[in-house]
Backbone as CSV, one residue per row, in Angstrom:
resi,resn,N_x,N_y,N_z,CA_x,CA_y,CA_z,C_x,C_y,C_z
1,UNK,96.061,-9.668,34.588,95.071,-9.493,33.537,94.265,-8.241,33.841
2,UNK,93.460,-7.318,32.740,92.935,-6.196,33.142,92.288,-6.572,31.434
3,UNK,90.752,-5.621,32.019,90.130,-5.430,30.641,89.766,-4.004,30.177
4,UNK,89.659,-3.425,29.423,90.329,-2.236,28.890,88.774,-2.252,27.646
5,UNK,87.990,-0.851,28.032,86.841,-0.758,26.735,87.766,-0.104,25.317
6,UNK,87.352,-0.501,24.153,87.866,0.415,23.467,86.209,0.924,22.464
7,UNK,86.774,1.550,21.344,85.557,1.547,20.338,85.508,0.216,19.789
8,UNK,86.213,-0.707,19.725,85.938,-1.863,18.866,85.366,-3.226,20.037
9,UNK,84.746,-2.412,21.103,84.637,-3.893,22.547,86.013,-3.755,23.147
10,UNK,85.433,-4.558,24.458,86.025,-5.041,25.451,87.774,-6.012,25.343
11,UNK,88.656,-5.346,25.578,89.744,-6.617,25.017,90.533,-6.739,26.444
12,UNK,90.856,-7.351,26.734,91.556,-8.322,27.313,93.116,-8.482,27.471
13,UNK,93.485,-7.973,28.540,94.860,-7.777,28.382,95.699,-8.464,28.992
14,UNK,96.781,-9.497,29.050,97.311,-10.744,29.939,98.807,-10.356,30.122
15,UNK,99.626,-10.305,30.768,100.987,-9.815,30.929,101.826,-10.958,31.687
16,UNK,103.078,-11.152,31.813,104.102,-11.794,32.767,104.494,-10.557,33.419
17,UNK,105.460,-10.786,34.154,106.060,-9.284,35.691,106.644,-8.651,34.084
18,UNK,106.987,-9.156,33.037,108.199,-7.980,32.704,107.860,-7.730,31.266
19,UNK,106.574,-8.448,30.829,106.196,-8.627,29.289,104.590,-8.781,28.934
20,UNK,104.028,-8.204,27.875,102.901,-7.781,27.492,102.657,-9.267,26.767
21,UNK,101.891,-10.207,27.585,101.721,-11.568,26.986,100.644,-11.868,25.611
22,UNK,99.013,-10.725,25.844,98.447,-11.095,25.137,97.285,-9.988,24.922
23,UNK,96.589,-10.039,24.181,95.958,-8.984,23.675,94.108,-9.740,23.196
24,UNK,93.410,-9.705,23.845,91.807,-10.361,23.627,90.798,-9.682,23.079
25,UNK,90.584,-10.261,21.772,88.642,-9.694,21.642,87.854,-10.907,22.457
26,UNK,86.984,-10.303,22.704,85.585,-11.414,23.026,85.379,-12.549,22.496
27,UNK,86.089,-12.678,21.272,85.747,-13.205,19.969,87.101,-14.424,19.710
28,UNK,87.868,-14.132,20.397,89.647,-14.520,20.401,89.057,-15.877,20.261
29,UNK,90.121,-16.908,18.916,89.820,-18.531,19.210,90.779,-18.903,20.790
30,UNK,91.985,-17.763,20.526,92.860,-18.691,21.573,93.103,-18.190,22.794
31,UNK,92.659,-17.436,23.478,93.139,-17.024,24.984,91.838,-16.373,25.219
32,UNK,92.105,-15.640,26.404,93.353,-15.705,27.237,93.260,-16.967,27.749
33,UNK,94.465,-17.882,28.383,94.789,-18.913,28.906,93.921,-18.741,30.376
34,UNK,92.854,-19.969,30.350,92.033,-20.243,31.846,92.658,-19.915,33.102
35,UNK,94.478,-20.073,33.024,94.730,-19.648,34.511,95.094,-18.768,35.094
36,UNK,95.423,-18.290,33.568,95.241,-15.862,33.462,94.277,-15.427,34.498
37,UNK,93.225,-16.281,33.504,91.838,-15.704,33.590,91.386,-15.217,35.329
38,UNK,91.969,-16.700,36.151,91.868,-16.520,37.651,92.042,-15.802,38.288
39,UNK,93.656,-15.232,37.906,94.005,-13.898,38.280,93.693,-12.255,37.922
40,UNK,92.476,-12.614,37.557,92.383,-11.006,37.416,92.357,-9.913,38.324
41,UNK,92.493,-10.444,39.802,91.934,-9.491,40.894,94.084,-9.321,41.669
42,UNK,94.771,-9.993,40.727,96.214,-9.809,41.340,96.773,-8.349,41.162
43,UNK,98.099,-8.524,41.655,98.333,-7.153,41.992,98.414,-5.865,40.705
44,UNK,98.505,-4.874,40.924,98.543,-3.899,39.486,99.775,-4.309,38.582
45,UNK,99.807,-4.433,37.383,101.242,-4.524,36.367,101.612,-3.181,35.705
46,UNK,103.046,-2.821,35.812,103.265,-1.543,35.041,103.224,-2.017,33.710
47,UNK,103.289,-3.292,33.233,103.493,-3.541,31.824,101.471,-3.579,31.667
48,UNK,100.666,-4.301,32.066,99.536,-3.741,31.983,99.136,-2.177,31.888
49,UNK,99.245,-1.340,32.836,98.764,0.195,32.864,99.753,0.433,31.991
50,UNK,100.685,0.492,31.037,101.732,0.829,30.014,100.875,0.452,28.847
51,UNK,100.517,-0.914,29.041,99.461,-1.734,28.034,98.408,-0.623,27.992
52,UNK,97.492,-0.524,28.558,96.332,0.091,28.592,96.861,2.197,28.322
53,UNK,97.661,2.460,28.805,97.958,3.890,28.019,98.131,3.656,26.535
54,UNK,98.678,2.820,26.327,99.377,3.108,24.886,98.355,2.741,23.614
55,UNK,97.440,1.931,24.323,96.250,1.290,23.333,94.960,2.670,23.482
56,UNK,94.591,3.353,24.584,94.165,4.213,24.505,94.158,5.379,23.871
57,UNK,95.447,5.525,23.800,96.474,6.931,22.945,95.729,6.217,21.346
58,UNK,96.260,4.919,21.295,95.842,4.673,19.727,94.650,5.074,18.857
59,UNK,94.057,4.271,20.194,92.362,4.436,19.414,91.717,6.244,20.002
60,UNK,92.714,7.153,20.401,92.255,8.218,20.461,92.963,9.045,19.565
61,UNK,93.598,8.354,18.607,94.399,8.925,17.731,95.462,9.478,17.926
62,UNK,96.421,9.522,18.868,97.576,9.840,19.129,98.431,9.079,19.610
63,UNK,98.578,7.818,18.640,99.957,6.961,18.823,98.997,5.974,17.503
64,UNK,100.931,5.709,16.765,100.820,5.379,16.028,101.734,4.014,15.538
65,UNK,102.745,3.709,17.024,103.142,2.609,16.868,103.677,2.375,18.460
66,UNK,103.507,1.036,19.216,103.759,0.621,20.481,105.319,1.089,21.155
67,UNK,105.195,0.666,22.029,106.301,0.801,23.031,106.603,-0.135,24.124
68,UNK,106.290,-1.455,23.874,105.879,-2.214,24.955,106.766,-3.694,25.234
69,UNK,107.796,-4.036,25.673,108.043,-5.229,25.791,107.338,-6.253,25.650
70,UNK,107.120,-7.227,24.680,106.325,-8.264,24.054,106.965,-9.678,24.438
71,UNK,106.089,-10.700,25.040,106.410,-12.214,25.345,105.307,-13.272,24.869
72,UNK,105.062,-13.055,23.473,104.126,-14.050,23.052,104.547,-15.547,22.607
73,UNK,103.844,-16.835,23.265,104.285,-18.144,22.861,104.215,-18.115,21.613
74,UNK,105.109,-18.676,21.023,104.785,-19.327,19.373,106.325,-20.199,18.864
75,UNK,106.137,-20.521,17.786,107.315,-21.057,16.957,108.028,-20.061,16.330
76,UNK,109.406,-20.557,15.984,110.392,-19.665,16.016,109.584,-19.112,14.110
77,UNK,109.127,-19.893,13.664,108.583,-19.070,12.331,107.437,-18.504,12.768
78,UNK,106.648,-18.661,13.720,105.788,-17.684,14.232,106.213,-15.877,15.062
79,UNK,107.039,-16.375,15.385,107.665,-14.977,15.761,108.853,-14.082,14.521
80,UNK,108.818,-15.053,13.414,109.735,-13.799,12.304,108.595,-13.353,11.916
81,UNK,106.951,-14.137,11.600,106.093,-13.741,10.609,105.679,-12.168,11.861
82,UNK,105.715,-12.382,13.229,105.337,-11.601,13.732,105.686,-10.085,14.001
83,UNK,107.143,-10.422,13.775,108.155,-9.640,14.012,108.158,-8.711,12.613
84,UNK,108.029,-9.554,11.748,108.021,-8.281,10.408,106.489,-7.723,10.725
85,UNK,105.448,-8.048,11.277,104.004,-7.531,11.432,104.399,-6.194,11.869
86,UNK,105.387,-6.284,12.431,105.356,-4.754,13.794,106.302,-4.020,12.984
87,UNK,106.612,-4.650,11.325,107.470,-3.341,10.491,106.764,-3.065,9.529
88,UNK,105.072,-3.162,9.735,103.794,-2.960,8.728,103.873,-1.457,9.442
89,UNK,103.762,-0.253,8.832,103.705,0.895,9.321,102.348,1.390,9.734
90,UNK,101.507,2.032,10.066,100.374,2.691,10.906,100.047,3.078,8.878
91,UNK,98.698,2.601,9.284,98.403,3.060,7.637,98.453,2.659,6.213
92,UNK,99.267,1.482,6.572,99.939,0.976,5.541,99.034,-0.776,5.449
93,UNK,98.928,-1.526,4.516,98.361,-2.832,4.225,99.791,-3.652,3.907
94,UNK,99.632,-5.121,3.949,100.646,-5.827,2.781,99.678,-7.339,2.856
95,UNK,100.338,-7.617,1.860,99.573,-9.279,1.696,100.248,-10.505,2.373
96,UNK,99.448,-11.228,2.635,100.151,-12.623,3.628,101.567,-13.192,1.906
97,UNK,101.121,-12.975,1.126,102.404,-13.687,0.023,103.417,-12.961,-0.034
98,UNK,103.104,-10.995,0.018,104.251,-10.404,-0.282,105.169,-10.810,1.553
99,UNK,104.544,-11.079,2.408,105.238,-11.500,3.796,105.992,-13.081,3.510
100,UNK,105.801,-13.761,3.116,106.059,-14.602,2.867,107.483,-14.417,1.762
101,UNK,106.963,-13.786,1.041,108.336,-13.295,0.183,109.138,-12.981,0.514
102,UNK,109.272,-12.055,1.395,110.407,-11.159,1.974,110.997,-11.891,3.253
103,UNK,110.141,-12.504,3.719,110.627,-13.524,4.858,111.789,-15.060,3.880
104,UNK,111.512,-15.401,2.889,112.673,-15.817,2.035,111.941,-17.085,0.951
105,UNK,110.507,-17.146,1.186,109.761,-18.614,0.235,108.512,-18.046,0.291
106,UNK,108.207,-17.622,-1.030,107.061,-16.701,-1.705,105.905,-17.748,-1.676
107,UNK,106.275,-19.528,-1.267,105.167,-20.350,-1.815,104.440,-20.587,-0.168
108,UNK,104.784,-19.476,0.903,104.602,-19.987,2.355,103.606,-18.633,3.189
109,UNK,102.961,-18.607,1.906,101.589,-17.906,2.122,100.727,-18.522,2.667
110,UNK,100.035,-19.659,3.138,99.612,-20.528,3.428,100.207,-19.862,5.300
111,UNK,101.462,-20.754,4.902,102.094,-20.901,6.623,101.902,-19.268,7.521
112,UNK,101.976,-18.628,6.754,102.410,-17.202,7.183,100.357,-16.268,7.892
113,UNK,99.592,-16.963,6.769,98.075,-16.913,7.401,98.071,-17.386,8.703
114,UNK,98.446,-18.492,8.663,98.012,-19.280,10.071,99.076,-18.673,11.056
115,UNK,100.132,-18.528,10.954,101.034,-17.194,11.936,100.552,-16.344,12.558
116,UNK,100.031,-15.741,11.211,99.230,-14.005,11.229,97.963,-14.887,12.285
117,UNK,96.999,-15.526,12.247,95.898,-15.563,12.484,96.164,-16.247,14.093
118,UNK,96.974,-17.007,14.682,97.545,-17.139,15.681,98.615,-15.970,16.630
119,UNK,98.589,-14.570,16.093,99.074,-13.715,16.628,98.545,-13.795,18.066
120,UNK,98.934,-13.311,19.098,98.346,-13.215,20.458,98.669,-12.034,20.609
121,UNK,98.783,-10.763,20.197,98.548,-9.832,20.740,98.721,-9.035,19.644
122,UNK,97.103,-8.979,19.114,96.805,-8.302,18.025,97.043,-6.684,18.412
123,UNK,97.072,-5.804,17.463,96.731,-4.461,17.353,98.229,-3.896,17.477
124,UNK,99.023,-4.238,18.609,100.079,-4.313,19.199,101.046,-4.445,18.179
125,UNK,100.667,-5.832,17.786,101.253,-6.537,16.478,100.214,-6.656,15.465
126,UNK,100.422,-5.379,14.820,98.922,-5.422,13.655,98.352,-6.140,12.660
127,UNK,98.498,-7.710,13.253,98.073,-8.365,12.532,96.755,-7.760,10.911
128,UNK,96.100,-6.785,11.751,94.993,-6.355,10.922,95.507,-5.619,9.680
129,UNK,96.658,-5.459,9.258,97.478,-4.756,8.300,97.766,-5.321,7.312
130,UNK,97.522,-7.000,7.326,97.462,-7.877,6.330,95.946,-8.144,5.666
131,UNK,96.677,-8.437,4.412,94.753,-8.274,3.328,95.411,-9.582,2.439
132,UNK,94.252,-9.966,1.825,94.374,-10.677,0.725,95.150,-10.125,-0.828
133,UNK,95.415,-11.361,-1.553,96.666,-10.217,-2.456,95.806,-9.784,-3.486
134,UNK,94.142,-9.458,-3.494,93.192,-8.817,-4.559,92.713,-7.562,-3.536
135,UNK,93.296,-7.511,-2.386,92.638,-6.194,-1.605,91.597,-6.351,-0.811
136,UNK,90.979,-8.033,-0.962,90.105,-8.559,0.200,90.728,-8.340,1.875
137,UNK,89.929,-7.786,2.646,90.163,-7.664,3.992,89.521,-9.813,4.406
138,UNK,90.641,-10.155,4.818,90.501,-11.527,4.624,90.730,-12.204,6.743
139,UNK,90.195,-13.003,7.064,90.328,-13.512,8.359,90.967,-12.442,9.373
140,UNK,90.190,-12.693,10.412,90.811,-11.900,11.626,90.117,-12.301,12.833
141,UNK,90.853,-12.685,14.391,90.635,-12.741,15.124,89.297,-12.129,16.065
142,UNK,89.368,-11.070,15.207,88.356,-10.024,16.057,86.927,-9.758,15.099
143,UNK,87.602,-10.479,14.239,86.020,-10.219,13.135,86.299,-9.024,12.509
144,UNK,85.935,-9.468,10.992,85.889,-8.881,9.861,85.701,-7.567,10.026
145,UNK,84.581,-7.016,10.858,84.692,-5.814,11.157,85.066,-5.236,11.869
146,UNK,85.842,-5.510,13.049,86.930,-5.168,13.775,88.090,-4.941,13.129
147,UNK,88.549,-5.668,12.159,89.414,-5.353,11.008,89.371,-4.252,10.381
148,UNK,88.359,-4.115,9.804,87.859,-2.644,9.149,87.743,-1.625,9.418
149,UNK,87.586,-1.633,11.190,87.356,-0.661,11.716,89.122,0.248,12.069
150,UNK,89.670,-1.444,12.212,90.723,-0.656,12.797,91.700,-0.101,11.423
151,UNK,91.354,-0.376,10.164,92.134,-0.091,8.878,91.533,1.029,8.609
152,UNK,89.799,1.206,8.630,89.621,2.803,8.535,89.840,3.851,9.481
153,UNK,90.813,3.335,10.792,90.967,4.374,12.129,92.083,4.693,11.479
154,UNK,93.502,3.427,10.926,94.624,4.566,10.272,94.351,4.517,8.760
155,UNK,93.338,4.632,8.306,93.527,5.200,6.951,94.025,4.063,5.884
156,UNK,94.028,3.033,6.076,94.462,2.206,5.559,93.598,1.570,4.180
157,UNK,92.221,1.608,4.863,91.032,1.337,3.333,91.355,2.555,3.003
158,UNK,90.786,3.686,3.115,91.217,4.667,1.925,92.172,4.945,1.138
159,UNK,93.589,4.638,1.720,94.612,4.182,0.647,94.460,3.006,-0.532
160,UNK,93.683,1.505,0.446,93.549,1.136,-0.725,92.452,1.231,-2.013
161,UNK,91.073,2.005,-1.638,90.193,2.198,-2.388,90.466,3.517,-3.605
162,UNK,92.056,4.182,-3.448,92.605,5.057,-4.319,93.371,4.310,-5.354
């Protein structure tokens, strides 16, 4: 585990030897897991310091999509909703229904929120790239304005306020 400042707070970074486990605001309902937490003083991770370059580059504006071997728990429909998250482009919005659509049952907007909102390693997996289908910036782990912040870092509200 390692914690990493950015402009949006303090986040929280949790790894296995070979995979980028999890991604923390202050604010997170679900992690990091208490027995992470113990280990924060263990040995250095290249998938951590890999973690922490590549999130830095972001929020300094020079990277615009990860590079990182990913091992987040979830259900096997939690990892397609996740998996199309990381084919939301830098900049770009979509709605939890049009995800739901394209994943193959337009009526699993519902299921696909609670996916999105159970992501564990936000930013990574930009959960924040999803909006409501009227253009509401709608639930987020990190708070509403952590959301915002990170949609006006790629440009993403100004696309949609055009």
């Amino acid at each position: 585990m390692t914690r990493l400042a950015t402009p949006i707070g303090e986040l929280t970074l949790t790894a296995s030897e070979t995979a980028l486990t999890g991604v923390y605001f202050p604010t997170s309902r679900h992690g990091p897991p208490p027995i992470v937490a113990a280990d924060e003083n263990g040995p250095p991770s290249d998938i951590l310091a890999r973690a922490r370059q590549q999130l830095a580059e972001y929020f300094a504006r020079a990277r615009m999509t990860f590079d990182l071997p990913l091992a987040a728990a979830g259900t096997e429909f939690e990892h397609r909703v996740w998996d199309y998250l990381r084919t939301i482009p830098f900049g770009a919005t979509t709605s939890y229904g049009e995800i739901a659509r394209r994943l193959g049952d337009a009526r699993n907007a519902r299921a696909v929120g609670a996916a999105n909102g159970k992501n564990p390693i936000p930013i990574i997996v930009p959960c924040h790239r999803v909006i409501g289908a009227n253009g509401d910036l709608t639930g987020f782990g990190g708070g509403i304005d952590r959301k915002r912040w990170l949609l006006e870092h790629e440009g993403a509200l100004l696309a949609l306020r055009l």
